[in-house]
Every structure is written in C-alpha cells, then in structure tokens.
C-alpha positions as CSV (number, residue, x, y, z in Angstrom):
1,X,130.3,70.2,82.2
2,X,131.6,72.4,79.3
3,X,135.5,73.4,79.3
4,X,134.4,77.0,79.3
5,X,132.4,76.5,82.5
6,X,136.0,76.0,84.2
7,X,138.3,78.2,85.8
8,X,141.9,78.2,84.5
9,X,144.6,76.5,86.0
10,X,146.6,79.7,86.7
11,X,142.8,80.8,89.3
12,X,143.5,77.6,91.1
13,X,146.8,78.0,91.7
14,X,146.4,81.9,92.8
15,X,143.3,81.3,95.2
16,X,145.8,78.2,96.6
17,X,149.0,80.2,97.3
18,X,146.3,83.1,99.2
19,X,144.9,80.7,100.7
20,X,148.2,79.0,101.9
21,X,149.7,82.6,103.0
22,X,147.1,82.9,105.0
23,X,147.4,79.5,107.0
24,X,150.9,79.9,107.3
25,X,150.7,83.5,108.7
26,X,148.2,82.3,111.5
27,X,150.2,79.1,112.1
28,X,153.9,81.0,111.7
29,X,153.1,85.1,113.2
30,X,156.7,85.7,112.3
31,X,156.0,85.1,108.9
32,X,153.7,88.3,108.5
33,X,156.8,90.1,109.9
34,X,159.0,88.9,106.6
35,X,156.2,89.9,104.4
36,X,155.7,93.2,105.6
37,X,159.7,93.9,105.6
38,X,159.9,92.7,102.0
39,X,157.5,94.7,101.0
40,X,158.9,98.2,102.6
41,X,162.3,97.1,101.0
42,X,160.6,96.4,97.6
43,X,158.7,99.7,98.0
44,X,162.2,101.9,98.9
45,X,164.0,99.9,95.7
46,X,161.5,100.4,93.2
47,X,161.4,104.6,94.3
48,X,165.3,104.6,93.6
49,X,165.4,102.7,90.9
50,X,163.0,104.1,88.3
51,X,165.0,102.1,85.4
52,X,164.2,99.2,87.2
53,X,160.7,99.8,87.9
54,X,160.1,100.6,83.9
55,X,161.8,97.1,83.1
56,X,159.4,95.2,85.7
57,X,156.6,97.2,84.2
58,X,157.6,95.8,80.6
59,X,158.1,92.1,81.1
60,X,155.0,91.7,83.6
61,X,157.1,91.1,87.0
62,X,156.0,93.9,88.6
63,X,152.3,93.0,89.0
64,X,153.5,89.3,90.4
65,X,156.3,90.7,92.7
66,X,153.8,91.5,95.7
67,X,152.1,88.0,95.3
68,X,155.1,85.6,94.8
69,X,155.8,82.6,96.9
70,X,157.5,79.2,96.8
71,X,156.6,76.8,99.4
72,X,158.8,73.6,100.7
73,X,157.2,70.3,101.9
74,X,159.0,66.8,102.8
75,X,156.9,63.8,101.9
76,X,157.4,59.8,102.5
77,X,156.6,57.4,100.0
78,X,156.3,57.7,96.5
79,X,152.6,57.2,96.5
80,X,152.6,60.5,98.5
81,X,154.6,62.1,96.0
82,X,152.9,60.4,92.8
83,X,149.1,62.0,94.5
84,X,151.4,65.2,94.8
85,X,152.2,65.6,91.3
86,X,147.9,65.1,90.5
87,X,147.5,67.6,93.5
88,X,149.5,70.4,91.7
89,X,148.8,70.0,88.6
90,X,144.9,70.2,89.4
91,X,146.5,74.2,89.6
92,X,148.8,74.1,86.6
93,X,152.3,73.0,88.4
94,X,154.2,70.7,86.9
95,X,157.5,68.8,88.4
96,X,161.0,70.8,87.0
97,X,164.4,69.5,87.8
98,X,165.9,67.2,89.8
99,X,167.8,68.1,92.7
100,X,170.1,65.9,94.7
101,X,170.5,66.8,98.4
102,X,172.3,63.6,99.9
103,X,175.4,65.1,98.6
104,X,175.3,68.1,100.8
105,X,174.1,65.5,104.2
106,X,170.5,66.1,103.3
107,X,168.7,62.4,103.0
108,X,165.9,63.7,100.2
109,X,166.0,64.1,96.4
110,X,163.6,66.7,95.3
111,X,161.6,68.5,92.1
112,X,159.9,72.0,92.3
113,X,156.6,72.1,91.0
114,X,155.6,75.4,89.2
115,X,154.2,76.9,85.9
116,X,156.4,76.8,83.0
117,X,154.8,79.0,80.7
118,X,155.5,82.8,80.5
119,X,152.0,83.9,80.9
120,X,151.2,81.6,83.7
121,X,154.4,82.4,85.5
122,X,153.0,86.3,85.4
123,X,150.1,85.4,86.7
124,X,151.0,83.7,89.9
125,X,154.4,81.9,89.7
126,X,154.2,80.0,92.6
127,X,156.0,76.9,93.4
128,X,156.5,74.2,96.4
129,X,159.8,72.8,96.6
130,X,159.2,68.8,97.1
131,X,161.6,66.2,98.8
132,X,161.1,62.6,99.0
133,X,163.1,61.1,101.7
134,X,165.5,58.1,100.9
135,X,164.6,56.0,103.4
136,X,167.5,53.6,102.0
137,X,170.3,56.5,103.8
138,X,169.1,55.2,107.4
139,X,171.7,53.3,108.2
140,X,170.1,51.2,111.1
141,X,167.8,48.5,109.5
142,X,165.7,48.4,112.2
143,X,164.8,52.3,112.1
144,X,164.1,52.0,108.1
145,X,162.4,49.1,109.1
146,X,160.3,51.1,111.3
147,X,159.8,54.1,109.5
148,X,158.9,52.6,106.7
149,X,155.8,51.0,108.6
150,X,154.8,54.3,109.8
151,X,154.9,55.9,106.3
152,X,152.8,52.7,105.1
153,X,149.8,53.3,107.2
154,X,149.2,57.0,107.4
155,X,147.1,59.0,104.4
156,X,148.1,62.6,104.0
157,X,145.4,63.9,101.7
158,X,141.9,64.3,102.6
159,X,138.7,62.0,100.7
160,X,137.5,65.0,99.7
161,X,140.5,65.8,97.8
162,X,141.0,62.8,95.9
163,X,137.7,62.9,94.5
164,X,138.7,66.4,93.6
165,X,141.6,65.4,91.4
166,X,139.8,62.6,90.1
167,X,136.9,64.6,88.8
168,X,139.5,67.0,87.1
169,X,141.8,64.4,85.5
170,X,138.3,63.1,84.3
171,X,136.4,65.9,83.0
172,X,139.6,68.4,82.3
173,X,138.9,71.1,84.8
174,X,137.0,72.2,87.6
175,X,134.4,74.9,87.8
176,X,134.7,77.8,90.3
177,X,132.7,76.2,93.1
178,X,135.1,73.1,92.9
179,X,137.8,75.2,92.6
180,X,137.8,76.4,96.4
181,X,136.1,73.6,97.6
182,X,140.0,71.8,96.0
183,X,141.6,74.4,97.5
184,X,140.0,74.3,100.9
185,X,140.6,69.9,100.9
186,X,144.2,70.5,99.7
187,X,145.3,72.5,102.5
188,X,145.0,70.6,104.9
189,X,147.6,68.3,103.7
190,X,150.2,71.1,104.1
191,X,148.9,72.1,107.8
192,X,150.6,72.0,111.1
193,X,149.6,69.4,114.0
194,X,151.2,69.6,117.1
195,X,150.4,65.6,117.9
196,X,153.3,63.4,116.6
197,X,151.9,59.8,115.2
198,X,154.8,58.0,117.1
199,X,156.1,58.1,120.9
200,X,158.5,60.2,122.1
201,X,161.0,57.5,122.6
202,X,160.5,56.6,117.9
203,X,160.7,60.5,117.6
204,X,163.7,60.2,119.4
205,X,165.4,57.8,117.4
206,X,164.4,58.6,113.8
207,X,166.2,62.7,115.5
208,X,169.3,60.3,115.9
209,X,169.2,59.2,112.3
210,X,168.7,62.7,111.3
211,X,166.4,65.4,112.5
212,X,164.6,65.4,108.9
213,X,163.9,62.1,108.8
214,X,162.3,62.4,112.2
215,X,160.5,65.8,110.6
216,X,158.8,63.6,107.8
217,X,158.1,60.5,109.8
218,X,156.6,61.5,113.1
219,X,153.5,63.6,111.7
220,X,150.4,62.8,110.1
221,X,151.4,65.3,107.2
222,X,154.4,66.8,106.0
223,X,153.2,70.4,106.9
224,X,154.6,73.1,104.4
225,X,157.8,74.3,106.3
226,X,158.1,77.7,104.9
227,X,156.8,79.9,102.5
228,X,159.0,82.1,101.2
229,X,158.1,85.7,99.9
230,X,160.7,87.7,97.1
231,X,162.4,90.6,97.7
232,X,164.6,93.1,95.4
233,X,167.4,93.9,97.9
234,X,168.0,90.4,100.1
235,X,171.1,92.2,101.3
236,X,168.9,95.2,102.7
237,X,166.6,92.8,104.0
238,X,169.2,90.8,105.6
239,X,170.0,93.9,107.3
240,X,166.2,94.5,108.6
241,X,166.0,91.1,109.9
242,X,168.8,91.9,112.2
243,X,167.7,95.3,113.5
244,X,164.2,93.7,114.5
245,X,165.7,91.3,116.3
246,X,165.1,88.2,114.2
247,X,167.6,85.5,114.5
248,X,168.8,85.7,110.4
249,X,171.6,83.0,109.5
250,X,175.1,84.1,109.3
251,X,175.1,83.4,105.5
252,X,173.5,84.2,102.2
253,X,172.9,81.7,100.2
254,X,173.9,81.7,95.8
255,X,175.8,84.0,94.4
256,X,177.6,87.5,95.5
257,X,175.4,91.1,95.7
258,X,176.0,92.3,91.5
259,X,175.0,94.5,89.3
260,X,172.8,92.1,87.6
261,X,171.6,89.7,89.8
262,X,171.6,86.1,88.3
263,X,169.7,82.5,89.6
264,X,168.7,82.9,93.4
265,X,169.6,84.1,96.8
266,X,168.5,83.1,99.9
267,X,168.4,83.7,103.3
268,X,166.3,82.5,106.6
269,X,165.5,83.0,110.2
270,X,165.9,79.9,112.6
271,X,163.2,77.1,112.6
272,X,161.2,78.1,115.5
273,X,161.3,75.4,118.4
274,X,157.2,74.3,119.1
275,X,155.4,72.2,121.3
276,X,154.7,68.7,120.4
277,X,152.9,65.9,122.1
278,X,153.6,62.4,121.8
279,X,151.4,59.8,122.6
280,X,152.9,58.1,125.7
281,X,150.3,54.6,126.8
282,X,147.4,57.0,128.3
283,X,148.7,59.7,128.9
284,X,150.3,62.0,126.7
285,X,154.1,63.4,127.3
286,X,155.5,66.4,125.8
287,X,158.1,67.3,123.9
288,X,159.3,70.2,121.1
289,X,160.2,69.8,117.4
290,X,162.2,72.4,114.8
291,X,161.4,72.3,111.0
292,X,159.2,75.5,110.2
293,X,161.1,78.6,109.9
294,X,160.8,81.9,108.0
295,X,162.5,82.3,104.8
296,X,163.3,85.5,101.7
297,X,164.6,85.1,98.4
298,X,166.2,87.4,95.8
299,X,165.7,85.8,92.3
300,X,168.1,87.1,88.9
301,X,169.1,86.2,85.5
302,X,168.0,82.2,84.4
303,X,171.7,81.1,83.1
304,X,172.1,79.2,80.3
305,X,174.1,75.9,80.3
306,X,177.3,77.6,79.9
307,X,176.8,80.5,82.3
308,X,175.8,77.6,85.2
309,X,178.6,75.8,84.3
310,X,181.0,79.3,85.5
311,X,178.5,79.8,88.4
312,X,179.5,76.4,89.7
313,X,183.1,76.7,89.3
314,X,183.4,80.0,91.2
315,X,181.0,79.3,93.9
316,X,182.9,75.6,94.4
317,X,186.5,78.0,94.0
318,X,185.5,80.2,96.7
319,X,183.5,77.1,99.2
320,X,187.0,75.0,98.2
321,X,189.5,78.4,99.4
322,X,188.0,77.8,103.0
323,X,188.6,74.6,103.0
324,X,186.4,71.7,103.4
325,X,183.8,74.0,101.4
326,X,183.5,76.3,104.1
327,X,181.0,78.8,104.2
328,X,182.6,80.3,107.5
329,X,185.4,83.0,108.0
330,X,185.6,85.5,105.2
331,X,183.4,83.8,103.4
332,X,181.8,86.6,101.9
333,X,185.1,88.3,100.2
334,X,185.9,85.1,99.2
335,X,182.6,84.9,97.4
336,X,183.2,88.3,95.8
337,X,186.8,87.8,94.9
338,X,185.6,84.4,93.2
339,X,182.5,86.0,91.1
340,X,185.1,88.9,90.0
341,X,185.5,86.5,86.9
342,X,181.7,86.3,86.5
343,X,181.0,89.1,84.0
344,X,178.3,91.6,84.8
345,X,176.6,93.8,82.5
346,X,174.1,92.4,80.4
347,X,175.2,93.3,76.9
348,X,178.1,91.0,77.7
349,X,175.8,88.1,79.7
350,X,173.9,88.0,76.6
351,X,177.0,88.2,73.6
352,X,179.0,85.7,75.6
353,X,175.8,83.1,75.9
354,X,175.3,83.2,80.1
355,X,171.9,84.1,80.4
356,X,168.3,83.9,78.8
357,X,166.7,87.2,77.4
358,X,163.2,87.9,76.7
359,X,163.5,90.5,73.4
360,X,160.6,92.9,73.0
361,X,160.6,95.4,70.2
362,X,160.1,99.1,71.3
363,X,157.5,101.7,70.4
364,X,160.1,102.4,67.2
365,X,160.3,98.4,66.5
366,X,156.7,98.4,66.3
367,X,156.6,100.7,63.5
368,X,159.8,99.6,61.6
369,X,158.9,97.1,58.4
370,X,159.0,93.5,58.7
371,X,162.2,93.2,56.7
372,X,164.1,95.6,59.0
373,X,162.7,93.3,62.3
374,X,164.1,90.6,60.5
375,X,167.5,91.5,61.8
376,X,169.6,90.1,64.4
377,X,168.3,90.6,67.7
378,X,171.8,92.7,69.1
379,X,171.4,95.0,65.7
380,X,167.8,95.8,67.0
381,X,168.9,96.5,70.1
382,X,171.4,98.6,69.1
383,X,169.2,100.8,66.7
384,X,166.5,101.4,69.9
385,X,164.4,99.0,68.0
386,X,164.1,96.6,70.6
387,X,165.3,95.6,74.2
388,X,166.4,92.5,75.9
389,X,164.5,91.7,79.4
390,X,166.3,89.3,81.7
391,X,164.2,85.7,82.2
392,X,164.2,85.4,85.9
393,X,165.6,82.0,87.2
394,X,162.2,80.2,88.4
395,X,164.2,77.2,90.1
396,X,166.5,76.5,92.9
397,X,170.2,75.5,93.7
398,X,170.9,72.0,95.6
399,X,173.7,73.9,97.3
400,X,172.1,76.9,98.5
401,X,168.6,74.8,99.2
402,X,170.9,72.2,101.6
403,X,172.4,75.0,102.9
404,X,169.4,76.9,104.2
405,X,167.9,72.9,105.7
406,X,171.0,72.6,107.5
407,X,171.0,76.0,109.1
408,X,167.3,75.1,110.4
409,X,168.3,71.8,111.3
410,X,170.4,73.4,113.7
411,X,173.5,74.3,112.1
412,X,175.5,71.1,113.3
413,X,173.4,68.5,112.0
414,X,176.0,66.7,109.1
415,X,176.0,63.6,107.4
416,X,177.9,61.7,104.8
417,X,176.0,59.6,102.6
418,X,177.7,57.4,99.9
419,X,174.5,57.1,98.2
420,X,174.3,58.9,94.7
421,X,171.6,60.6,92.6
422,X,169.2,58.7,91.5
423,X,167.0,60.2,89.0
424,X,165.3,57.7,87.7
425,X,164.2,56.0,91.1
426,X,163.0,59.5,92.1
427,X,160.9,59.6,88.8
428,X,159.8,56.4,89.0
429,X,158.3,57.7,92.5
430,X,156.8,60.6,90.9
431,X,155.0,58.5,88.2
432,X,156.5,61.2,85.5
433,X,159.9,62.5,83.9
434,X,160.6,66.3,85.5
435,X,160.9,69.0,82.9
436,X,164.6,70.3,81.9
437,X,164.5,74.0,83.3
438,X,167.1,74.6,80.5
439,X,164.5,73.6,77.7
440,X,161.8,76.0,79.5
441,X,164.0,78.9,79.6
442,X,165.4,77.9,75.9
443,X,161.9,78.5,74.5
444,X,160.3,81.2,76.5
445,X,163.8,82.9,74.7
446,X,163.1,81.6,71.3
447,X,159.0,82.5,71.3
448,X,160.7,86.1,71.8
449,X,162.7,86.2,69.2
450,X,160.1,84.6,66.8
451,X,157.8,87.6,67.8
452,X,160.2,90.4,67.3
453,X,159.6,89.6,63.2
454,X,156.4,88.6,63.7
C-alpha cells in the first residue's frame, strides 16, 4: 500500500481518545458529569474573558480545548510496557519524561506518551500517563515472588492488535479501514473487568503491600483509571464539584490560582468503590476494589529550566512550612504566600527566562520588511509587530501526579521506599530513551522565532 493511502497519525490518535471517552463514560457515568461541568465553566470563562478567547483563537487551543484528554494506566512488566510504546505510537505518541513516584510512597516510575509537535498537539493533544510498577519495592519476597508469576502469564493486548502494530511498523501506516479496526483491538486493553485473575485471599495480600500493586496485579488488564478532561477555571470547577455533591479532594494539586497560570493543576473526585469477583475453588466470592476515579485539570505556561527550578523551591517552601510536607492546615495561604516570589505577568516571565513563548507576528508584522522582522523578538513586540503566546505545559508533576494516586488510594495509604530513580532501568523496560520535555518546548519556541523573519 501507498503512504498516501494512510491516514495520519494525528486521525488515529483522535478516533482513539473518542473512542476511549466513550468507553469510559459508559463504564464511569460520573465521568459525563465532569465533562459537562467543564464545559459550562469553559463556556462562562471564555464569555468574560474576550482577551482570552482572541489568544486561544490565535495559537490554535481553542479548537482542541473541548476535545482534550490525558488518560492514566498502570502496567506490569516491561514487555507490557515495551508493546505500549508500539501501541501509541501506531497514533503518533511518543514516551516524554521520566517521572519518579517511589519518592512520594507510590511503587511505579512512569513516562507520558503524547504528540510533541505543535501541529499534532492542535490537533488532538492527548496523552496516557504510564506507570510500570517496581516490583523490587515489595518488601515480602514471597509476594514479589508471587506477583511476578501472575504478571508472567497473563497477555493484555488482543491478537488482533499485535498484528495491527506489526503491519504498521512494517508498511509505515495504516489505511482508514485498519485504522478503527486498531482502534477497536486497542481498547480493549484499557477496559474494565469486574473478575480479578487471583483469589480473594492473593488480592488481599498484594492490598497489604500496597493497594496499587494489588490494582495492577489482580486484573487481566490495567484498565485506564481516569480520563481526565481540561478546564479554564479548576478553582470554579472545584467549587461545582462540591455543590453537586461530588466527593472533590480537599486539595488542589501544582501551583496557587495566578494571573498567568503556569505547568498544571489538578484536582479529583474519590476512586469509586466497585464490585469485584474473585475466583474462590467453584464458586466465586465477592469482594470490592478502588482505582478508577474522575479527574480535571487546569494546564499554564511550559517553564523553562530556570522557571521549574523557582517552581520547585516555593512549592517544597510552602509543603516544608507545614511540616513533614504537609498539604493539610492552611495549606492553601501557605501556597499563596510561597508563589508571592513567583513573578506573574508575562512581559516579566518571558525577560527573566521562566517560561516558553510561541511569537507570532501581527497583521502590521506581516507587512513590515524583512530587515525590520529581523529584530529582537521584545522590540517587535513592543512596536505591535508581533505578540508572544504562552506554550502550554503538555506534561505532568511527580508531586502533584502522587498526590492525586494517594488521595484515590484512600488518603492514608503511605509508604517509604529507599529505592531511588532509576531511569535507565525504566528505559531499558520501555525499549527506548523518553524525550526531554525541555528540548520539545525549546524548539516549538525557536521554530517561532525563526518564522517571525521568515
């Protein structure tokens, strides 16, 4: 088959994260609910904020907004995660960052797959947050042991599938027809099943190591445990949570309400408690599991090296002034106090080097002469001849992502592991290095400024 007889990467991906929305709205009816409120606080933000609106319209975000979505999923063994990596970039994903959640009492190490140019990121920018756990944290031998044996013999992708990525890697795309016969195959590796693949008595056990390890163990797939739409206003949809009665935690995680938002902020309801059945001899006995919860997101300003470097200092100054890195108490002034030294307008983010631009030249800029576009980027903009659009932060935070896991772990689930990062056992796992999300950001900056003399 021809190349132009496929359908882009960026088509895949889009008919996948529909397709996915749709599952998880049937499987998770409380997820609906979110996605309506987020979209009645987008609609009331982008009404009173007309500026706003006009810079969405400019940098393509606004056509996205309604039809963003980042997924999580857990997975086992590094051959899971090594077929995961084909799996996504069959739609044009590709791993980005490494994130290290044993430090916050989480037993995984993660990478978000996603787009990482600027065009496919406008397209559809969705993304699936992926953990591997670290089976080496369970302390009991035994139980590694054990869970290790149950990881070995189960297959969470479909035949189907396989032969799907197979026939991409090998011809370099798939045609329309293949393309939702891939998407149809894929999804059912992200799909709830109420039937656990170990007794009541294993669940039980692996729950006593920690309840994520018995999340990724005990099913035949690792079942995508939210999907998580993006709003404008987290705070006002914090508030909405709350006045329809849905249990919202205490917290939001990242960075204080600003001016300019920067990087990401979360919040969640509970995991919801569901039925499972365990396989018990003959008969079957019943039992209940929490993983799968609803979750929004507020995304801002992609920092630069320096400006992440101040975001972590503050956000560990205010954790640290509770003590213990509390997030409890007065939490929330503390936050606010801390971020005070954060500066926030963007004529400043940008002269003091904390956050990426995209620079577009204006309706004047296109009709000044080449020499004149030549300029520095902050004389252009100062002339009207061109503006500066924030690059929105695509990734996540290992502090706020542990944050929101614990919370739907049950609040009181904490470990300490002594085990460190480990990069380069994760990406031997994946079969690949992950991108740098500085680099990505770095360039989609640069191509802008190249263009403005183009």
């Amino acid at each position: 088959m021809t190349a132009d007889r496929f359908v882009s990467t960026d088509h895949i991906r889009s008919l996948f994260s529909q397709a996915m929305s749709h599952m998880y709205r049937t499987e998770v009816p409380l997820y609906g609910t979110l996605v309506e409120l987020v979209g009645e606080v987008n609609a009331g933000v982008l009404a009173a904020q007309p500026e706003l609106a006009a810079q969405m319209e400019r940098s393509g975000e606004r056509e996205r907004l309604d039809v963003e979505r980042h997924g999580a999923i857990r997975v086992g063994t590094a051959q899971e995660l090594s077929t995961l990596r084909r799996l996504f970039a069959v739609m044009g994903m590709q791993p980005v960052g490494y994130y290290d959640l044993s430090v916050a009492g989480v037993p995984v190490h993660s990478t978000a797959f996603r787009p990482v140019d600027g065009e496919s990121l406008n397209r559809n920018p969705f993304r699936v947050f992926t953990s591997l756990l670290r089976l080496e944290l369970i302390e009991d031998e035994a139980l590694r042991a054990q869970a290790a044996d149950i990881l070995s013999r189960r297959d969470i992708f479909t035949p189907g599938v396989l032969q799907l990525i197979e026939q991409c890697e090998r011809d370099g795309g798939l045609s329309d027809g293949d393309a939702w016969r891939f998407v149809v195959e894929a999804l059912e590796t992200f799909r709830w099943h109420n039937e656990a693949t170990v007794s009541l008595a294993t669940y039980h056990a692996l729950h006593g190591a920690h309840r994520l390890v018995a999340d990724v163990v005990s099913f035949r797939g690792p079942h995508i445990n939210h999907l998580t739409p993006r709003t404008l206003d987290i705070d006002a949809a914090q508030a909405s949570m709350h006045a329809r009665g849905l249990a919202a935690k205490a917290v939001i995680e990242g960075p204080p309400r600003r001016a300019c938002p920067i990087l990401l902020r979360q919040t969640s309801f509970k995991a919801l408690e569901e039925l499972v059945h365990f396989p018990s001899g003959e008969d079957n006995a019943a039992g209940t599991h929490t993983a799968r919860f609803g979750e929004i997101e507020q995304r801002g300003l992609a920092l630069t090296p320096k400006g992440r470097a101040l975001y972590d200092t503050l956000l560990a100054q205010a954790r640290d002034n509770g003590g213990a890195g509390s997030t409890g108490g007065d939490y929330a002034q503390r936050l606010q106090a801390a971020f005070a030294g954060f500066p926030d307008d963007h004529a400043t983010l940008r002269r003091e080097g904390l956050g990426y631009y995209r620079y577009l030249l204006t309706d004047a800029g296109r009709t000044t002469p080449a020499a004149e576009r030549a300029l520095p980027a902050e004389v252009l903009i100062e002339r009207g001849l061109a503006s500066a659009e924030p690059i929105i932060y695509e990734d996540f935070l290992p502090v706020s992502a542990a944050g929101i896991f614990q919370s739907n772990l049950g609040g009181e689930e904490q470990r300490a592991y002594a085990a460190r990062a480990n990069r380069d056992a994760f990406e031997q796992a994946l079969g690949a290095t992950v991108a740098d999300e500085f680099a990505i950001y770095e360039r989609l900056q640069a191509e802008s400024l190249a263009q403005l003399a183009a």
